[in-house]
C-alpha positions in Angstrom: -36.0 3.2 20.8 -37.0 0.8 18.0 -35.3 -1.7 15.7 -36.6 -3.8 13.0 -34.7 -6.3 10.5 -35.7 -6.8 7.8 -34.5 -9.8 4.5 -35.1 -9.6 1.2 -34.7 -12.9 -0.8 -31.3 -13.3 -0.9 -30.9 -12.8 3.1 -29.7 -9.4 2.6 -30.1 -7.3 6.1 -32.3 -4.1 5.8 -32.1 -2.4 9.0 -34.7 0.3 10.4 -33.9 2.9 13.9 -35.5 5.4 15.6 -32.0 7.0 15.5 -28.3 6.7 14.3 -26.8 5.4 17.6 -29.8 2.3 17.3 -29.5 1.7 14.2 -25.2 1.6 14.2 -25.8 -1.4 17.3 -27.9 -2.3 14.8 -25.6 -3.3 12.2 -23.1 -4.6 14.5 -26.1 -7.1 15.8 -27.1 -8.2 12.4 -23.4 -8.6 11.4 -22.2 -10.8 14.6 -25.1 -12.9 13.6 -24.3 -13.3 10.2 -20.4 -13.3 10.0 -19.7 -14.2 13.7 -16.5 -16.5 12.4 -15.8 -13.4 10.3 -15.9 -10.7 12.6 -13.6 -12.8 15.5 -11.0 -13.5 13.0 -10.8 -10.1 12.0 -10.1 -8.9 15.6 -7.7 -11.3 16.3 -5.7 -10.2 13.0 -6.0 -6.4 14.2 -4.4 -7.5 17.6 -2.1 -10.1 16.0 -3.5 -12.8 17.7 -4.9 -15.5 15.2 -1.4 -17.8 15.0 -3.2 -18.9 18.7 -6.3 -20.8 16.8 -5.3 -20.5 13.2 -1.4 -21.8 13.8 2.3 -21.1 12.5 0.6 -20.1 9.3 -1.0 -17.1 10.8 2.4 -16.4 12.6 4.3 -13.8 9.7 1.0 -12.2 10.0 0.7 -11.6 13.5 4.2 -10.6 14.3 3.6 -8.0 11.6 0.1 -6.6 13.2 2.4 -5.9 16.4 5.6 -4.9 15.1 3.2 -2.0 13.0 1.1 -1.9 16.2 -2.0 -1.8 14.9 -4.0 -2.5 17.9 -2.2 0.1 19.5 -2.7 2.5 16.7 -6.6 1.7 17.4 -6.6 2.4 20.7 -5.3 5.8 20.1 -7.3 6.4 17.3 -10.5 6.1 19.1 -9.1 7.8 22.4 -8.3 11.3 19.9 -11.8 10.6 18.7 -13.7 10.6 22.1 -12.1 13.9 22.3 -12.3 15.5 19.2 -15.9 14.0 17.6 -17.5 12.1 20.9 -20.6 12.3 18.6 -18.8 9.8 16.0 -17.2 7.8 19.1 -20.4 7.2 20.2 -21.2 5.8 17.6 -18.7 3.4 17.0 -18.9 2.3 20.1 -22.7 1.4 19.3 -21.8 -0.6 16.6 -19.3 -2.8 19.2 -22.5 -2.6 21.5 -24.4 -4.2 18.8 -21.6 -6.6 17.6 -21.4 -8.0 21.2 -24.9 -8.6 21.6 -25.2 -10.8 18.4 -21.9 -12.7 18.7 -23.2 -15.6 20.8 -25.5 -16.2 19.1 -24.0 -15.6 16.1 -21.0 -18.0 17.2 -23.7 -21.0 17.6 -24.2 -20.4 14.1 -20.6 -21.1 12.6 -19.5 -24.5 13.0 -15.5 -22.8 12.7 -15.8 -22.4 16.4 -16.8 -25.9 17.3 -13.5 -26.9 15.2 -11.1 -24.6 16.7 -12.8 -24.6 20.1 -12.3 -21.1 20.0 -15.0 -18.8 22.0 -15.8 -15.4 20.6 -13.8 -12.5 23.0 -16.1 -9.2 23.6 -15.4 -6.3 21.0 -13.5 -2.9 22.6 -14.9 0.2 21.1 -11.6 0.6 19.3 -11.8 -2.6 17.1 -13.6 -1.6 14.7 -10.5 1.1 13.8 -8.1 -1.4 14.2 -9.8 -4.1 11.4 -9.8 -1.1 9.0 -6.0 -0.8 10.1 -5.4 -3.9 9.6 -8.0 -4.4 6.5 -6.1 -1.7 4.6 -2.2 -2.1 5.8 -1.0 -3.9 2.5 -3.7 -2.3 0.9 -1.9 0.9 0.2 0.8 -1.5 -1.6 4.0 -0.3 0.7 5.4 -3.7 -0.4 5.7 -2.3 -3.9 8.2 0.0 -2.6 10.4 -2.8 -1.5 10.1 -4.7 -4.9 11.0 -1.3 -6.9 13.7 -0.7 -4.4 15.4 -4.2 -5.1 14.7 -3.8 -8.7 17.1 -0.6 -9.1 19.3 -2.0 -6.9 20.0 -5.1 -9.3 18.7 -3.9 -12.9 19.1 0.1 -12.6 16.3 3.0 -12.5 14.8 1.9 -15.6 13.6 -1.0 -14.0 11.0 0.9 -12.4 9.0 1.8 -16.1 9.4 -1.7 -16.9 7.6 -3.1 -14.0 5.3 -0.2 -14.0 2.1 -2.6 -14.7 3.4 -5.8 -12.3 0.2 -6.6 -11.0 -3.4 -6.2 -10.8 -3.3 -4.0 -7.8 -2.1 -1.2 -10.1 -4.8 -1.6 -12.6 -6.9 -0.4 -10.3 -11.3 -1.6 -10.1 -13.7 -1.1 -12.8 -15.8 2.0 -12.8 -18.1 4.0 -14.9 -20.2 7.0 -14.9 -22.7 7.6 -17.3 -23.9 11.0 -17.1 -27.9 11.5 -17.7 -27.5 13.1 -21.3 -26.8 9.6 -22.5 -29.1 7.5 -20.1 -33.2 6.7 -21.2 -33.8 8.4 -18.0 -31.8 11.8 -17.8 -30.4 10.9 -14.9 -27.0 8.9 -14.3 -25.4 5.7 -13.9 -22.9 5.0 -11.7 -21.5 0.9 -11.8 -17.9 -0.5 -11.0 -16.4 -3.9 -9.5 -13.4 -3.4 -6.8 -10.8 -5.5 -7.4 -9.3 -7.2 -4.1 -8.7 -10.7 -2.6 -11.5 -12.7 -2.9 -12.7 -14.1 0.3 -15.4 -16.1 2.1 -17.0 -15.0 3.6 -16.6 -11.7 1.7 -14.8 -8.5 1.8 -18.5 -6.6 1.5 -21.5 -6.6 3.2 -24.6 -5.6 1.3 -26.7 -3.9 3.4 -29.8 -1.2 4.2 -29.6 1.0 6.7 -32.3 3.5 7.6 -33.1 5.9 10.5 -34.8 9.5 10.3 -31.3 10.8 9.6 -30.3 9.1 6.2 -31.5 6.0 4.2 -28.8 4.5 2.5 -28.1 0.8 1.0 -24.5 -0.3 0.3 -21.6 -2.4 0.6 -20.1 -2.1 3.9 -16.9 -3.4 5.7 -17.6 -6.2 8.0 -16.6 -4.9 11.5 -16.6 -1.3 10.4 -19.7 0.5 11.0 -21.6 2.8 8.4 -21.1 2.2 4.6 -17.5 3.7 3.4 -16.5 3.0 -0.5 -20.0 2.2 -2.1 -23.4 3.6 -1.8 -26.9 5.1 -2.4 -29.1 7.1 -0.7 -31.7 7.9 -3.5 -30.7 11.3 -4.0 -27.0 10.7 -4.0 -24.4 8.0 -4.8 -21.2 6.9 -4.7 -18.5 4.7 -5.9 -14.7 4.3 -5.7 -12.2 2.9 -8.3 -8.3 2.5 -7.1 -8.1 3.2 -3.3 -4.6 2.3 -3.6 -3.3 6.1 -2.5 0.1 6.3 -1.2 -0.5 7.1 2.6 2.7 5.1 3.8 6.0 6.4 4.6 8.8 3.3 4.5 12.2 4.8 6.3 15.0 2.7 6.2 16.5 2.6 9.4 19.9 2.3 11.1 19.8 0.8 14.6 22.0 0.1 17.2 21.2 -1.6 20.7 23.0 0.0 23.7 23.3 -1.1 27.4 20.0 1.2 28.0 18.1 -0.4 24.8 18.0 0.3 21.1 19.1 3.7 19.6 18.0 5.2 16.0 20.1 7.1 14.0 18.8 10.3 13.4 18.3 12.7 10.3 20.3 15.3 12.7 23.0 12.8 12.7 22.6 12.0 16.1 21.2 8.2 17.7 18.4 8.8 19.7 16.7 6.4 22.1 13.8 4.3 20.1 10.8 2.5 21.8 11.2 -1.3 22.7 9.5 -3.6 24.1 8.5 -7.3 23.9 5.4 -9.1 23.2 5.0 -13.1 23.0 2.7 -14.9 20.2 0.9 -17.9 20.7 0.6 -20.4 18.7 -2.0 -23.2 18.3 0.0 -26.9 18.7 3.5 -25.1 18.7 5.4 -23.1 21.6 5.2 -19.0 21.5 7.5 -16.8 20.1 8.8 -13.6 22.1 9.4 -10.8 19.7 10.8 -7.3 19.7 8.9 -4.8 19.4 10.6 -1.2 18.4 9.2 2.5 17.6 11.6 5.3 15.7 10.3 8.8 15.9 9.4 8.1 12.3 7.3 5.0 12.8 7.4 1.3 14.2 10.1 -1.1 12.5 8.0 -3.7 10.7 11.1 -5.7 9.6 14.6 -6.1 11.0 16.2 -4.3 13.8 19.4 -4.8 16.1 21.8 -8.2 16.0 19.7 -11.1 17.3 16.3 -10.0 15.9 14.5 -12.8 13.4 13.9 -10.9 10.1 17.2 -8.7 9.7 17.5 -6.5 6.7 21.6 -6.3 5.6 21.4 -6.7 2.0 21.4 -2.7 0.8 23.6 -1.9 3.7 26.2 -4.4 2.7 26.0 -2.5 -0.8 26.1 0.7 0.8 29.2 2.5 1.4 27.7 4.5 4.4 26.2 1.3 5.6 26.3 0.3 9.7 29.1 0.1 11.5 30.0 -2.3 14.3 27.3 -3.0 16.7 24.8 -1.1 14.0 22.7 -2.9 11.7 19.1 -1.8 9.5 15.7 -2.0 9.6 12.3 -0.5 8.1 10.4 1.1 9.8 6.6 1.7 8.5 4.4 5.6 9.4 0.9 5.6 8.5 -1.1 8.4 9.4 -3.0 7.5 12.8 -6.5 7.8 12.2 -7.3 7.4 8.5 -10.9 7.8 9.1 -13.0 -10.8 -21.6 -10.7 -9.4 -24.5 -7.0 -9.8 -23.0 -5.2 -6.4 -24.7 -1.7 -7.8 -23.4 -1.9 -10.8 -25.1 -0.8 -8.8 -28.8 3.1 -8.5 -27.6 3.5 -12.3 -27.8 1.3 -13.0 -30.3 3.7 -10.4 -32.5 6.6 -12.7 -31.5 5.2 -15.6 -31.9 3.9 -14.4 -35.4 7.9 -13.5 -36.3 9.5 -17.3 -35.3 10.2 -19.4 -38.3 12.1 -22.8 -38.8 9.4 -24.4 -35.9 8.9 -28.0 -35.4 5.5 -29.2 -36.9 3.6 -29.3 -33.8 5.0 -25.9 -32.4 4.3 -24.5 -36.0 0.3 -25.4 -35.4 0.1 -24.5 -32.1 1.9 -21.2 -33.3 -0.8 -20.7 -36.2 -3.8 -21.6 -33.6 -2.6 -19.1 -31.0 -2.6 -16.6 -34.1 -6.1 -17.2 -35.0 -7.3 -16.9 -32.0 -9.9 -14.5 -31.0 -8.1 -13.7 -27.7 -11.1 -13.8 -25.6 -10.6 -15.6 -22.4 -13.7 -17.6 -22.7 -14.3 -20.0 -19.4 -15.0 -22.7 -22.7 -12.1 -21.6 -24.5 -9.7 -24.1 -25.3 -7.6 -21.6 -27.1 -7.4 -19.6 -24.2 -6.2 -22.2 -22.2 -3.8 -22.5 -24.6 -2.6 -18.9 -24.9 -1.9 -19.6 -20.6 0.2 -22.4 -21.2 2.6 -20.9 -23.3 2.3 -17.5 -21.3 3.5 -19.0 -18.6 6.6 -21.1 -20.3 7.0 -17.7 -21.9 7.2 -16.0 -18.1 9.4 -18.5 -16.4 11.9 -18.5 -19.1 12.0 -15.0 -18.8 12.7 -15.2 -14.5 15.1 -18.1 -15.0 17.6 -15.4 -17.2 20.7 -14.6 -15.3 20.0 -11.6 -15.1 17.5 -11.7 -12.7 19.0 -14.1 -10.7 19.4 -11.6 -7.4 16.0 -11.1 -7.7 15.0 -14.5 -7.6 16.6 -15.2 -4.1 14.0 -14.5 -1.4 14.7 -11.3 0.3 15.3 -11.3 4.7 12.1 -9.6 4.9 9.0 -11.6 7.0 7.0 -14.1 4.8 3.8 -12.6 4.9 5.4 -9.4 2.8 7.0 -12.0 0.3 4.4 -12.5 -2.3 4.8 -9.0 -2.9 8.5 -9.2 -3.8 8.2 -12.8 -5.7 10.0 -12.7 -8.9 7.8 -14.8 -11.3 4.7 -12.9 -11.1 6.1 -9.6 -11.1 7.5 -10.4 -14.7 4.4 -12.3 -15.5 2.0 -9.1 -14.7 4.6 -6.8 -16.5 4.9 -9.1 -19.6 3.2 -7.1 -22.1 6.1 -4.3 -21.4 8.7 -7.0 -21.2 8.1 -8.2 -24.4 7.7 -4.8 -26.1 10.6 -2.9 -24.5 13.4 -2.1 -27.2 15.9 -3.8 -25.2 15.5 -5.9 -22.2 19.1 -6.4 -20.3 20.2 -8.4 -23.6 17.7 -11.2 -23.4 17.3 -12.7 -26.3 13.3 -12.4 -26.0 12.1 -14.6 -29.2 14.8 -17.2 -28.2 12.5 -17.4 -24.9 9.1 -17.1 -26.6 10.6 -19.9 -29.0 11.7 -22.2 -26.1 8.5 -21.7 -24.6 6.3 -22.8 -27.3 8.3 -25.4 -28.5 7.7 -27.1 -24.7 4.3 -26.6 -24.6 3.9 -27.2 -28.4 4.4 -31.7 -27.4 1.6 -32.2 -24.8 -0.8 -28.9 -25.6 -3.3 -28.0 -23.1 -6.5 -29.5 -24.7 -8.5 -28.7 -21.7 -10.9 -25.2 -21.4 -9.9 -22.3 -19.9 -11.9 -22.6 -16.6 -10.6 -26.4 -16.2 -7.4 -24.5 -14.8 -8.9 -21.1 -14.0 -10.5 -21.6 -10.9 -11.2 -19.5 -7.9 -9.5 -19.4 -5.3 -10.7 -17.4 -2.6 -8.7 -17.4 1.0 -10.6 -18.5 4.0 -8.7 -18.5 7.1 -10.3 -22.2 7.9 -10.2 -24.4 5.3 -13.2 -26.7 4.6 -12.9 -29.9 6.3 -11.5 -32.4 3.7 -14.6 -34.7 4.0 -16.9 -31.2 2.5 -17.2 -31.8 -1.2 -17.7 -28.4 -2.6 -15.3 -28.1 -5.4 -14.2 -23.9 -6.5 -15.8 -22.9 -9.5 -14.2 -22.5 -12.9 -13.5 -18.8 -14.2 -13.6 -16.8 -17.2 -11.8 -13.8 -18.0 -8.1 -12.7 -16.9 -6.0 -10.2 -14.4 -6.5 -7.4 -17.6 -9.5 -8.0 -19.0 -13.0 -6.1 -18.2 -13.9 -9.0 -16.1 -10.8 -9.7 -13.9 -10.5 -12.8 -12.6 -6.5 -12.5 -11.8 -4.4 -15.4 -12.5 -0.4 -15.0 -11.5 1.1 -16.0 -15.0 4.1 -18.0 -14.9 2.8 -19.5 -11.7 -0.9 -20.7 -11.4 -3.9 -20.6 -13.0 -6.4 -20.0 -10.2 -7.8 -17.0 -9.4 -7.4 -15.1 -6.1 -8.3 -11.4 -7.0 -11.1 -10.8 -8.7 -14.7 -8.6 -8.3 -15.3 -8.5 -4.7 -18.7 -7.2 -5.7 -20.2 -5.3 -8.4 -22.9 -2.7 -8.4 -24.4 -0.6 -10.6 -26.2 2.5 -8.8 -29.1 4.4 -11.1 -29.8 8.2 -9.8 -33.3 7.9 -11.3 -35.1 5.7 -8.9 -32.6 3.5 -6.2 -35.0 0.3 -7.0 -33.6 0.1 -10.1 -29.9 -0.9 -8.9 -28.0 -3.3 -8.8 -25.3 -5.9 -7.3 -23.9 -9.0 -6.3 -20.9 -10.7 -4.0 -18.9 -13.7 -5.0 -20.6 -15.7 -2.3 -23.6 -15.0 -0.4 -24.9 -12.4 2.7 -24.7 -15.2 5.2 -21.2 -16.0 6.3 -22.2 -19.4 7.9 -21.2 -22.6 5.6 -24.1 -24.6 4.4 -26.6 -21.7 5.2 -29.4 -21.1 2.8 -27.8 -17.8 1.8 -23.5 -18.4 1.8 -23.2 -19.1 -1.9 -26.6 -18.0 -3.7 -25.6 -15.4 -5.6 -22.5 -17.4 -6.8 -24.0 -18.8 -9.7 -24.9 -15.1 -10.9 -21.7 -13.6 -10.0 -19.9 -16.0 -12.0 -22.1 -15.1 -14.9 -22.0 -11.2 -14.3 -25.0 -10.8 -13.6 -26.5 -9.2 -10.3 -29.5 -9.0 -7.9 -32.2 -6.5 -7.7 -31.7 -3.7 -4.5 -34.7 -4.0 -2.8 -36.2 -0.4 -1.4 -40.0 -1.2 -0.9 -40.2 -2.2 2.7 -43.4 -3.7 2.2 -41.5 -6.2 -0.3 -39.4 -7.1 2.5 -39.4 -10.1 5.4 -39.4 -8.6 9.2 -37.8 -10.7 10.9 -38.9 -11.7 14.7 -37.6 -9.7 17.9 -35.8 -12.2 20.3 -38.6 -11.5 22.4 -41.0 -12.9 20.3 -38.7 -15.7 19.6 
């Protein structure tokens, strides 16, 4: 069996096997060596393990990852797959093969372990499955069902059409397919960006993989072996746009704990005996936490549970007339199915108020007139868009400190890591344009807010650009060290425009969603593509290839995919080493 690695210029792996099992360790090889710090974190989040080197701010994570028992869920996974498809579990559990041959290496690369004096644990066949779990578990947006239930709790059913575009999430990723009959070629065009947390190291891999089977280059899942939402084979491509399906069940749950354990109430009516167990979390420079774990017949409880649990859930039970009775009390539980192989359009609803306020003080009356001639492009040299921000926001925050959504403001029992999901600013900053244009909103007075606004921003105007403010802000579960100068890049664009960088209106500026990569696939020759990451192929900091293609993502512009072997740098066996 052979293997040969190959870089292009921008350190992007191309990978060659005498067969699909060589070339899947392969990947996992050339991926532990590039994204070593990467790949361990992601394990350690499938298992619910990274508050131990990441501390308490890690915690609301992990005790999620086991209450939804993801590892768990993994291990099953790939157990029904050695029986039903050993082919594919063979596989996968190449790739691990591969993953744990390049990790120590890979982990004398990344200077993240040397800080956290952390030491890189083997891979089990079934990680892979479990960082997809845990990759994709708020993914599929189940904490959207927990805002929309609060929402017709406090404002009524409406509330639900209102909010019906409160965040980026449900906007969906840029994609286009231009069929050959209008292409200078005949054939066609397939291009997109997905939409996601930016992170660094990144969300995608770009990467070649060939073997006599298949030839293929795409944008793969660290940790998860093959190429899944974006590729090319020459003959064939493909592309996704909103992966956002709804996959998730969310039960609300009545439990009771008896002398032999926790009971569930039934659909029959009757309690029946849940699941429990308990699990302790450590956590770096703190004492571990003991926590419940519980399973219904309908799923594992991911928030709440029986008197004396930490995150308990009595809000819509208290409102409920059929709600718990003594010794009872509520809790969600969460089923997923097992082995789930630069114009801003909203900005016209506040311009159109703002147009209709009269009787303004002189300076809001100028800053009124500027917003109006604006070209509402959010130009990263715009000052007028940094303007149009300002007063958006005053505009949002007015709008979330109304009475009327005062419930909604109050954080809700459920664990912090689901609370972003349920915060009250940004959802009425995302769904602003239909806020403002609804015919009646719960008897705001809506150009009394838009007035107020403007009138405090209208003093001290923002006379700063647009990317002074907008600047990325991509998560990294290790913060640089303070003494690292390497300041985030300013941004163009907005969470609804064509190039969506997504600010949270109302609250920041800075960008944490935005193009996790972009590609543009051409069905008449593959050397023609296209695509770039936020960051760079290498996950290591200061390597010659993290950040390189930053300058060009930030521009839109992308990097050639390189097909020509013999265009390509092989790179030296460890023998020859």
């Amino acid at each position: 069996m052979t293997i040969e690695t190959y870089r292009d210029a921008w350190g992007i792996p191309h990978l060659r096997a005498s067969s699909t099992l060589e070339l899947a360790r392969a990947q996992g090889r050339v991926t532990a060596l590039d994204r070593a710090w990467q790949l361990e974190v992601e394990r350690h989040r499938s298992q619910g393990t990274s508050a131990a080197f990441l501390g308490a701010g890690a915690l609301s994570w992990d005790v999620l990852a086991r209450r939804a028992r993801l590892d768990d869920t993994a291990r099953r996974c790939f157990a029904a797959l050695e029986r039903r498809d050993p082919e594919t579990a063979d596989w996968v559990r190449a790739y691990t093969d591969g993953v744990n041959e390049g990790l120590p290496a890979g982990a004398r690369r990344a200077p993240e372990f040397t800080r956290t004096g952390l030491t890189p644990a083997p891979w089990q066949p079934w990680t892979p499955l479990g960082v997809w779990l845990a990759t994709h578990l708020l993914f599929a947006g189940f904490p959207a069902k927990l805002w929309r239930e609060r929402a017709i709790r406090h404002l009524g059913p409406d509330a639900v059409g209102l909010f019906a575009t409160d965040g980026p999430g449900t906007a969906g990723s840029n994609g286009w397919l231009v069929s050959g009959a209008r292409t200078a070629t005949g054939h066609a065009l397939i291009a997109g960006d997905p939409h996601r947390f930016i992170e660094d190291p990144g969300v995608y891999q770009q990467i070649h993989l060939s073997c006599p089977e298949f030839d293929v280059v795409g944008l793969a899942v660290p940790g998860v072996p093959g190429i899944a939402h974006f590729g090319h084979t020459g003959t064939v491509a493909w592309a996704i746009t909103n992966a956002m399906a709804d996959y998730q069940d969310l039960y609300r749950e009545r439990l009771r704990r008896t002398g032999a354990g926790v009971q569930a109430l039934g659909p029959d009516g009757h309690w029946h005996r849940s699941a429990r167990h308990t699990e302790t979390v450590r956590i770096a420079g703190e004492p571990p936490v003991e926590i419940e774990v519980i399973e219904t017949a309908r799923g594992p409880v991911i928030a709440g549970g029986p008197e004396g649990l930490q995150a308990r859930i009595t809000a819509s039970a208290d409102d409920d007339e059929s709600g718990p009775g003594a010794g009872e009390d509520t809790a969600l539980a969460l089923r997923y199915p097992p082995c789930v192989t630069e114009d801003l359009a909203s900005a016209a609803p506040l311009l159109d108020h703002l147009a209709a306020l009269d009787d303004l003080t002189p300076a809001a009356a100028r800053l009124r007139d500027r917003l109006l001639a604006w070209n509402r492009r959010m130009d990263a040299d715009s000052t007028d868009a940094a303007a149009h921000a300002a007063v958006r926001g005053a505009v949002v925050r007015h709008l979330a400190a109304h009475p009327v959504f005062a419930p909604l403001a109050e954080p809700p029992a459920y664990p912090e890591v689901l609370l972003p999901w349920l915060a009250l600013v940004p959802r009425i900053g995302y769904a602003l344009e239909h806020l403002l244009r609804a015919e009646e909103l719960y008897g705001i007075d809506r150009p009394a807010a838009v007035r107020a606004a403007l009138e405090e921003v209208a003093p001290q105007p923002r006379s700063g650009t647009w990317s002074d403010t907008h600047l990325l802000a991509p998560w990294r579960a290790l913060p640089y060290p303070e003494t690292r100068q390497d300041p985030e890049p300013g941004l163009a664009g907005d969470h609804d425009c064509v190039l969506c960088t997504s600010a949270v209106p109302g609250l920041t500026d800075r960008a944490a969603r935005g193009p996790a990569a972009r590609y543009v696939w051409d069905l008449a020759d593959r050397a023609d593509s296209r695509w770039v990451v936020p960051f760079g192929a290498d996950g290591v900091p200061g390597a010659a290839h993290h950040r390189d293609q930053l300058p060009l993502w930030l521009k839109g512009e992308l990097v050639p995919v390189v097909t020509d072997w013999t265009l390509l740098t092989l790179e030296p066996t460890e023998e020859a080493r």
